[in-house]
N, C-alpha and C positions, 0 to 999 in steps of 0.2 A: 155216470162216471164216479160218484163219491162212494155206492158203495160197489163198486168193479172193484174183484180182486185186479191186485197191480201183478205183474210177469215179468222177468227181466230176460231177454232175449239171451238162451242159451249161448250161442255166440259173442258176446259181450264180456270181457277182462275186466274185471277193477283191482287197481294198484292202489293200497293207500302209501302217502307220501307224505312221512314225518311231518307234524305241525303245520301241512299245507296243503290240504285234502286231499286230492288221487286224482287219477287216470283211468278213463276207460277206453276198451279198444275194441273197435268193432272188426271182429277177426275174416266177418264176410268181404266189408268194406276196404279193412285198412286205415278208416275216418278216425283219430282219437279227439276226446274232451276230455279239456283239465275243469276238476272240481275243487270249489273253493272248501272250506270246512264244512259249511252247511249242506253241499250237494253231495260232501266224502258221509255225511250222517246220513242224507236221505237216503242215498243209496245202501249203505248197508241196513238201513229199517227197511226195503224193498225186497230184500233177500227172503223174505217170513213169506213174502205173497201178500201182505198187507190192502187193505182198501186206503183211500184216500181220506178218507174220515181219519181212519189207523195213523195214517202218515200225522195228520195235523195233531191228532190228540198226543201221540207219543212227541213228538217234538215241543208242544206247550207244558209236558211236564218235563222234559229236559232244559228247558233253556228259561233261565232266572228271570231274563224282561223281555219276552216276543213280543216285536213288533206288534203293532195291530192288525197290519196288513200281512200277516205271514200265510195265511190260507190262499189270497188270491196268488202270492210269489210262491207259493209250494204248487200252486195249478200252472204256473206257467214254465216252472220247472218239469214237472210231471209231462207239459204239453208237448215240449222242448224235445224228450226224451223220446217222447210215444213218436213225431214226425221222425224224427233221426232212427227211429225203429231197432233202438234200445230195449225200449221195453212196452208191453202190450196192456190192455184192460180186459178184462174178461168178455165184454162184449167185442172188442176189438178182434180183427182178424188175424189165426197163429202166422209167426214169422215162417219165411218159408226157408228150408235149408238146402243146400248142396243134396242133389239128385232126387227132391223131390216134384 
């Protein structure tokens, strides 16, 4: 999983929302999650196709005092995403869309 490129399920919106991270909308579903700051950054570092190594390294030179613990809550962010079928890992199985 760390070094799978990350996917972000074509069908997926993100709204960012001034000084209070975003929204995303699973346009299959209809399901949305509100992102706090840290999940409105992760997600748009997602958008490159990133691995998860990518995700943790770009985020510890952004942010002045990371946690210690920020790799395991970036994996369980990331895990979060991958069940809700958000977003995929390169070994992961592609999402499936309308009419296929």
């Amino acid at each position: 999983m760390s070094h799978d490129r990350i996917h972000i399920n074509e069908r997926v919106v993100f709204r960012s929302l001034e000084g209070s991270g975003g929204v995303l909308l699973n346009l299959d579903s209809g399901e949305y999650r509100q992102l706090n700051m840290m999940g409105a950054t992760i997600w748009t570092l997602l958008e490159a196709a990133p691995s998860r190594d990518e995700v943790v390294a770009q985020l510890l030179e952004r942010i002045q005092d990371p946690p210690p613990h920020m790799a395991a809550e970036v994996d369980r962010f990331l895990a979060a995403l991958e069940e809700r079928k958000l977003i995929r890992f390169d070994g992961s199985a592609p999402q499936e869309t309308p009419g296929n």
